[in-house]
DSSP file (Angstrom, degrees, kcal/mol; ACC not computed):
  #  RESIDUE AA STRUCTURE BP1 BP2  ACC     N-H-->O    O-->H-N    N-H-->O    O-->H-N    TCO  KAPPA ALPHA  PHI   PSI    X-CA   Y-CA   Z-CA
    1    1 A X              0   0    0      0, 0.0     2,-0.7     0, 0.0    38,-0.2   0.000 360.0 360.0 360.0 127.5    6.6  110.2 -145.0
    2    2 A X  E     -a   39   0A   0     36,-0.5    38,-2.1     2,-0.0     2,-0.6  -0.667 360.0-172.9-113.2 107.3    3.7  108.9 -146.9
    3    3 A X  E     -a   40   0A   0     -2,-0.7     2,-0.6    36,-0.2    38,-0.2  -0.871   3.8-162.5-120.7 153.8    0.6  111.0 -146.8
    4    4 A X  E     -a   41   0A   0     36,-2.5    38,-2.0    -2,-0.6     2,-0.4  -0.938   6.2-168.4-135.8 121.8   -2.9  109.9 -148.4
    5    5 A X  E     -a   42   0A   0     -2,-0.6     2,-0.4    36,-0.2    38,-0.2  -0.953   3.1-174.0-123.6 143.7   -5.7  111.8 -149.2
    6    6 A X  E     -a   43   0A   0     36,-2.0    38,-1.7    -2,-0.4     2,-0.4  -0.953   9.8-160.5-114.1 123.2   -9.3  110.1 -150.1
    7    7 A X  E     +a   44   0A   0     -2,-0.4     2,-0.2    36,-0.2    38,-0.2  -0.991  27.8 164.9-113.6 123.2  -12.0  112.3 -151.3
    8    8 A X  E     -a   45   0A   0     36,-1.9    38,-1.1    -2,-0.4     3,-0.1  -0.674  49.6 -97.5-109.0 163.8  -15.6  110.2 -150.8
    9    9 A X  S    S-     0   0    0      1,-0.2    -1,-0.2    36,-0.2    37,-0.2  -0.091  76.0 -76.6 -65.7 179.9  -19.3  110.8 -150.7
   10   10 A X        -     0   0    0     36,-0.3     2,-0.3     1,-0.1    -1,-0.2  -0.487  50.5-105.6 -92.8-173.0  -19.9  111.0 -146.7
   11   11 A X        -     0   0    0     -3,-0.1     3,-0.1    -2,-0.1    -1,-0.1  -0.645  19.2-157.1 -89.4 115.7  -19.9  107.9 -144.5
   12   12 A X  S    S+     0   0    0     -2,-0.3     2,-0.3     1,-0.2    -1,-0.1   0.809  90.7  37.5 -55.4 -34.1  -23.3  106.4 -143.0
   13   13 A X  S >> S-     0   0    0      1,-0.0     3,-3.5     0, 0.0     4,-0.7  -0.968  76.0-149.3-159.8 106.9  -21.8  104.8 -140.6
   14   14 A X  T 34 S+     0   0    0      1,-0.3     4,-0.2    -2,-0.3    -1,-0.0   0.496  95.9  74.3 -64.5   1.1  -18.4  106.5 -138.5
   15   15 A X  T >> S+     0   0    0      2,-0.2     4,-2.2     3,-0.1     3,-0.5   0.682  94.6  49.1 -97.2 -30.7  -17.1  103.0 -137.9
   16   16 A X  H <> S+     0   0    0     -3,-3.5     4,-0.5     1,-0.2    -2,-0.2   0.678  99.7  59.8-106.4   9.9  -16.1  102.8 -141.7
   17   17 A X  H 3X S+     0   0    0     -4,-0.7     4,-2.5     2,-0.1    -1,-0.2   0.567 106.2  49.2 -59.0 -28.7  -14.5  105.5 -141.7
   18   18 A X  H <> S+     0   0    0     -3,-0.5     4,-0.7    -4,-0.2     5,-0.2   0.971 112.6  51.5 -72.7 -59.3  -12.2  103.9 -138.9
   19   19 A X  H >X S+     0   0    0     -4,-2.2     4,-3.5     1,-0.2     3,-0.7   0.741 105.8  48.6 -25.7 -60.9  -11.8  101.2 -140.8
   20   20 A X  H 3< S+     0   0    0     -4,-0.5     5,-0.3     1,-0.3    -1,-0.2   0.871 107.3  55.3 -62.6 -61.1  -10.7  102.6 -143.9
   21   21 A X  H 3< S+     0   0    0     -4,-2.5    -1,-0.3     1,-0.2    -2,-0.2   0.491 107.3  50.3 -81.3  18.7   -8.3  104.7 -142.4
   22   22 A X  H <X S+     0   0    0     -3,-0.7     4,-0.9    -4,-0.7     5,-0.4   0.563 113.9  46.7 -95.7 -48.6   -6.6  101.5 -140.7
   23   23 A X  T  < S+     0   0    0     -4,-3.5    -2,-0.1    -5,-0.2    -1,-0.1  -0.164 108.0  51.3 -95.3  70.9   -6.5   99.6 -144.0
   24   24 A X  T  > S+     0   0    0     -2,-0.4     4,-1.3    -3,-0.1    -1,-0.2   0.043 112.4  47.6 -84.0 -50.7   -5.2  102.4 -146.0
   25   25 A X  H >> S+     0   0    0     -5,-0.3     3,-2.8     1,-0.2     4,-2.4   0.954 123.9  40.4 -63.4 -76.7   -2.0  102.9 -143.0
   26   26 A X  H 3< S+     0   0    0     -4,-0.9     5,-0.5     1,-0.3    -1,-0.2   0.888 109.2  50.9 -26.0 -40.1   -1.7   99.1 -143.5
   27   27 A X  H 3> S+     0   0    0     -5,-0.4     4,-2.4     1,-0.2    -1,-0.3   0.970 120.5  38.1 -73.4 -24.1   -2.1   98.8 -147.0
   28   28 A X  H <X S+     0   0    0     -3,-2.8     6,-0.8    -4,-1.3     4,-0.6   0.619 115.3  58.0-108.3 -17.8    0.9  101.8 -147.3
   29   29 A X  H >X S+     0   0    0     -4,-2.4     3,-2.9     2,-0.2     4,-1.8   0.854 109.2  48.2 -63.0-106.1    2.8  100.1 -144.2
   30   30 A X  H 34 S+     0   0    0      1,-0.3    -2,-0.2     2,-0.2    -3,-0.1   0.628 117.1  31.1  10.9 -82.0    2.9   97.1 -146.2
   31   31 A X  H 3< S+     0   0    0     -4,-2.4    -1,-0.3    -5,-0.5    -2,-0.2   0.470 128.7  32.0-102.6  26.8    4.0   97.8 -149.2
   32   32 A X  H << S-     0   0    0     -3,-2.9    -2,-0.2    -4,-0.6    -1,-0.2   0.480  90.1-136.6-112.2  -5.4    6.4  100.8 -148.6
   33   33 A X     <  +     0   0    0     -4,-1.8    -4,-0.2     1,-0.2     2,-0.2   0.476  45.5 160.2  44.4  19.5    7.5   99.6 -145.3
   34   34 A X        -     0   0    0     -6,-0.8    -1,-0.2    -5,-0.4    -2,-0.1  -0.367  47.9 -98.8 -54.3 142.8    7.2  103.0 -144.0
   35   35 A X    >   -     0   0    0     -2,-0.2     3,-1.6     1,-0.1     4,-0.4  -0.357  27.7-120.7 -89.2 162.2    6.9  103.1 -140.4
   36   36 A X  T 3  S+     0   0    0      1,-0.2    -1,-0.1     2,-0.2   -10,-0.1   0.465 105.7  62.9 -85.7  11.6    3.7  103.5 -139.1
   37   37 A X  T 3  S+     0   0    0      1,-0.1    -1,-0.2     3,-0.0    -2,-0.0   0.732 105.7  58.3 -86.6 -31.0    4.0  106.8 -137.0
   38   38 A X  S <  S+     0   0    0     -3,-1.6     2,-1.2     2,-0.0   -36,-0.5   0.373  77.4  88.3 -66.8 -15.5    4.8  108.3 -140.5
   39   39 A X  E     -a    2   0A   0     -4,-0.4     2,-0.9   -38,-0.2   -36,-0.2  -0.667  55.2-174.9-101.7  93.8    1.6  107.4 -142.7
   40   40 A X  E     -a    3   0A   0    -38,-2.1   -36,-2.5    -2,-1.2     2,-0.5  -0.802  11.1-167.0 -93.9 117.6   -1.0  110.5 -142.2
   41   41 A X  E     -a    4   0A   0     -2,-0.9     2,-0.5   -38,-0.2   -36,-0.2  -0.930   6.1-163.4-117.8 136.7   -4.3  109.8 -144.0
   42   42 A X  E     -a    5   0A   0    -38,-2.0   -36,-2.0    -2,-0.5     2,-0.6  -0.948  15.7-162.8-146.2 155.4   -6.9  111.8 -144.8
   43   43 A X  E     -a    6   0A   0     -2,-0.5     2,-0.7   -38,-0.2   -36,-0.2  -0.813   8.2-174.7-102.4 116.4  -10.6  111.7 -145.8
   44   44 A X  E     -a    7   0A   0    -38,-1.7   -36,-1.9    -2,-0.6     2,-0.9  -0.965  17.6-146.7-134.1 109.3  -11.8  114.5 -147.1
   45   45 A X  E     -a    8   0A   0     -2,-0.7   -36,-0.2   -38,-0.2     2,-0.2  -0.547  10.1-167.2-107.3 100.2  -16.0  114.2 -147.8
   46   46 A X        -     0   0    0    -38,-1.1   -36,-0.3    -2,-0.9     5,-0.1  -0.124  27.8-117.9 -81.7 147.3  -18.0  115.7 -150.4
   47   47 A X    >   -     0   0    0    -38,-0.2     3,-1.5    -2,-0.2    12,-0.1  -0.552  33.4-120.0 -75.3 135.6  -21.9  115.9 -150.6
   48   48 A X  G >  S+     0   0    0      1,-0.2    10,-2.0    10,-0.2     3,-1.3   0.768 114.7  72.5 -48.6 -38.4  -23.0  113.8 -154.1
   49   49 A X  G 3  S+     0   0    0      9,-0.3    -1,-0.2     1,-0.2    10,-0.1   0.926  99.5  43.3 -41.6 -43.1  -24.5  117.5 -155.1
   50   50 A X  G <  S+     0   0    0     -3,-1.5     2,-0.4     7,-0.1    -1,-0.2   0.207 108.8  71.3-104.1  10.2  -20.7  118.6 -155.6
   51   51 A X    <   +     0   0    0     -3,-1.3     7,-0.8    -5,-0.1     2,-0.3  -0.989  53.6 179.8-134.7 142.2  -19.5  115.2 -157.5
   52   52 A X  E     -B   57   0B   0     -2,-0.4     2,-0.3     5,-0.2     5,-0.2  -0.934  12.8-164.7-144.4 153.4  -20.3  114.3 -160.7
   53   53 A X  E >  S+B   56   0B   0      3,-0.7     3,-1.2    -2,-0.3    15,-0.1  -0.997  87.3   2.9-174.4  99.8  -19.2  111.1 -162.8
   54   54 A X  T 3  S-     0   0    0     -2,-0.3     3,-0.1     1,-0.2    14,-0.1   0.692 132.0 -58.8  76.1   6.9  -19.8  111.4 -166.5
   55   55 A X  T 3  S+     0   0    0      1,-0.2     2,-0.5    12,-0.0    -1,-0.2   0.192 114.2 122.2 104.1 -20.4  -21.2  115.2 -166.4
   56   56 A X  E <   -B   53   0B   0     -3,-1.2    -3,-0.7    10,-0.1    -1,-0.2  -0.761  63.5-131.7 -96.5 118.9  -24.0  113.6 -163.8
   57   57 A X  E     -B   52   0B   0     -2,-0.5     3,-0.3    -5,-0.2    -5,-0.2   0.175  19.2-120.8 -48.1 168.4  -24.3  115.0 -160.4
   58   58 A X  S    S+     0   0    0    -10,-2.0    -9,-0.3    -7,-0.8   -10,-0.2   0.106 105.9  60.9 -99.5   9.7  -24.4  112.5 -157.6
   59   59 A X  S    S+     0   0    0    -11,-0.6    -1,-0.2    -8,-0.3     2,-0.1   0.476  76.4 127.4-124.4  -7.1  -27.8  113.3 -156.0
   60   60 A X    >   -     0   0    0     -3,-0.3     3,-1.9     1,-0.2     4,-0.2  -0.617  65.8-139.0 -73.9 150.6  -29.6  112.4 -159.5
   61   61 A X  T 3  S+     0   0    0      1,-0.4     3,-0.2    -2,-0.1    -1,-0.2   0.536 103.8  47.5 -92.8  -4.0  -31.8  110.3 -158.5
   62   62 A X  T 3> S+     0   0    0      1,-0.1     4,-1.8     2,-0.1    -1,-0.4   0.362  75.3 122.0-112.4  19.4  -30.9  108.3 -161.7
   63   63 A X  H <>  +     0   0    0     -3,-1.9     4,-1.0     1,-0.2     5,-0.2   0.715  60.5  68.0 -46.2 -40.0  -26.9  108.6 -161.1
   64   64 A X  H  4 S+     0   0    0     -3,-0.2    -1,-0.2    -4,-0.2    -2,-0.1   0.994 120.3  16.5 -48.1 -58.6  -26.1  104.6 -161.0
   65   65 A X  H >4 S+     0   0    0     -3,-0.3     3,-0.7     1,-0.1    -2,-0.2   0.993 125.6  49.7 -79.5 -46.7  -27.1  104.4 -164.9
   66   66 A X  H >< S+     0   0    0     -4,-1.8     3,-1.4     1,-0.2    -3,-0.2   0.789 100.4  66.9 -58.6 -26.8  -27.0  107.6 -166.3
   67   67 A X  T 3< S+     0   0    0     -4,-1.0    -1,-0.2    -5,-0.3    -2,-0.1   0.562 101.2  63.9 -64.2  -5.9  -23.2  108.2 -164.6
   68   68 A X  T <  S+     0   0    0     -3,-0.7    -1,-0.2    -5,-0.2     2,-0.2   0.245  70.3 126.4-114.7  23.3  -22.1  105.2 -167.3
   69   69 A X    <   -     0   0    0     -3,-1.4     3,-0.1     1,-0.1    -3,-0.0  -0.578  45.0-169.5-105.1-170.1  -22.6  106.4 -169.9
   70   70 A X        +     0   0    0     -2,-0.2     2,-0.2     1,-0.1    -1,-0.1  -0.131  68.4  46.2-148.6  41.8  -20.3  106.7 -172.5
   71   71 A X    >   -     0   0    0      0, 0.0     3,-1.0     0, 0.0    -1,-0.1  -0.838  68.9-129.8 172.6 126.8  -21.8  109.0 -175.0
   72   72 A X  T 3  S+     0   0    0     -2,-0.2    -3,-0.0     1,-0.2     0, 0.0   0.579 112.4  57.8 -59.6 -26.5  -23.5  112.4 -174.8
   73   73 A X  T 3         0   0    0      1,-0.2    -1,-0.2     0, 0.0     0, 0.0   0.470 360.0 360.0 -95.5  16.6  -26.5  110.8 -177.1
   74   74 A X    <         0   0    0     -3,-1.0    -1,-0.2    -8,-0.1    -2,-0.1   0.584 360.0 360.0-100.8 360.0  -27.1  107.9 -174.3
């Protein structure tokens, strides 16, 4: 029985959450041929304050560049 857990920033919009969790059963249907009654997924969403990517929180307001870097001295 195939379970999948996603942890994201939240959702804008509750319709791609639906989504998501229909191609994720699909994508694990597919290729494990597990039947589909079996495949539990879940989304578990965390506020950008409480993720961080390179040491940089996800609510700085400069997180797209500063989250790449690749160096303490960048």
């Amino acid at each position: 029985m195939p379970f999948v857990h996603i942890t994201t920033w939240p959702a804008k919009d509750e319709g791609d959450m639906l989504r998501l969790h229909e191609d994720i059963t699909y994508a694990v249907h597919k290729n494990t041929g597990a039947p589909l009654d079996k495949i539990s997924v879940v989304i578990s969403e965390i506020q950008p304050s409480r993720w961080s990517d390179a040491g940089i929180p996800g609510d700085d307001k400069d997180f797209p560049v500063k989250s790449r870097r690749k160096s303490y001295e960048e």
